[in-house]
C-alpha positions in Angstrom: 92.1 40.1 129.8 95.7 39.3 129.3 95.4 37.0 126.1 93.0 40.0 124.8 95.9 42.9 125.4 98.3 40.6 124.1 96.5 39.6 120.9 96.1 43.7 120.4 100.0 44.2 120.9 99.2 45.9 124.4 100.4 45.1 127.9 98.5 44.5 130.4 99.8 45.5 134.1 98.4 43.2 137.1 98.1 44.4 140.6 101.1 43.5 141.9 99.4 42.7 144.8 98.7 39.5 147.7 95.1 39.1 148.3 94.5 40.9 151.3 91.8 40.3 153.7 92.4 36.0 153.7 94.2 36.0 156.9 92.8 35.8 160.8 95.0 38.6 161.1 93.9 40.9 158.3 90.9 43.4 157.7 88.4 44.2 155.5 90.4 47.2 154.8 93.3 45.6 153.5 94.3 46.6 149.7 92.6 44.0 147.7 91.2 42.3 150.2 88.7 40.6 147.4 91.7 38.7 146.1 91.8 39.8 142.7 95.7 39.2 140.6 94.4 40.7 137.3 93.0 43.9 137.9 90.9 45.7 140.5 87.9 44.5 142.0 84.8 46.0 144.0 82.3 44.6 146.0 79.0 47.0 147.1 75.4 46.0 148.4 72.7 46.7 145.1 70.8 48.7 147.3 73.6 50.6 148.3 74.6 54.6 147.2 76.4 54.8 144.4 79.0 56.8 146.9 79.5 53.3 149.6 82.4 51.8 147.5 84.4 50.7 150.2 87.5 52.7 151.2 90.1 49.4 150.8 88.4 49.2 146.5 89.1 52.4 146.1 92.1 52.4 147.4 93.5 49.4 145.3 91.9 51.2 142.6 94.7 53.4 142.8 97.3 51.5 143.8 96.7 50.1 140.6 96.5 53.5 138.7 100.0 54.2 140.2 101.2 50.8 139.4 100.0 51.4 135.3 101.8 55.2 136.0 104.8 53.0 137.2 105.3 50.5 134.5 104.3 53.1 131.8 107.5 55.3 133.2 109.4 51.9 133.2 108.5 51.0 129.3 109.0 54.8 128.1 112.7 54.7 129.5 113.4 51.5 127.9 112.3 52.6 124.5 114.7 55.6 125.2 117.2 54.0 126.5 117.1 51.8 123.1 117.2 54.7 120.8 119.7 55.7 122.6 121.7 52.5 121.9 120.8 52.3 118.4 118.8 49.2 118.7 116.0 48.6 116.6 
C-alpha cells in the first residue's frame, strides 16, 4: 500500500504503533494487538454482529485516524512554513 501511495504522489501514514498483544504480559485489549505496521487491522468471528468489533480494533482505528490528523497538521505547516521562506 505504500509503493501504491507513492507511485500516486501520496503519503501514506503507518500506525506508529508496537504490536500489542505478543507479550505474557499484554491483553487482548492492547492497541494493535493483531500486529499490524501498515495500517489498522480487525479481527471478528463470521458469524458474529456486525456491532462485535472488538473494543482494542476500534480503538487503533482511531489512533490511527488521529495519527493521519497528526501528520496532515505536520505536512500543512511545512508547506507554510516554506512559502513563508520563499522556497519553491
Amino acid at each position: 500500500m505504500a509503493v501504491f501511495a507513492a507511485q500516486h504522489h501520496m503519503h501514506w501514514v503507518n500506525l506508529g504503533l508496537a504490536a500489542g498483544w505478543n507479550t505474557s504480559g499484554a491483553s487482548e485489549f492492547e492497541l494493535n494487538r493483531l500486529g499490524f505496521w501498515l495500517g489498522a487491522a480487525s479481527s471478528t468471528d463470521v458469524d458474529a454482529d456486525p456491532t462485535a468489533v472488538h473494543q482494542a480494533d476500534v480503538r487503533t482505528c482511531e489512533h490511527l485516524g488521529r495519527r493521519v490528523a497528526t501528520v496532515t497538521r505536520q505536512l500543512l505547516a511545512g508547506r507554510a512554513a516554506e512559502k513563508f521562506c520563499g522556497a519553491t
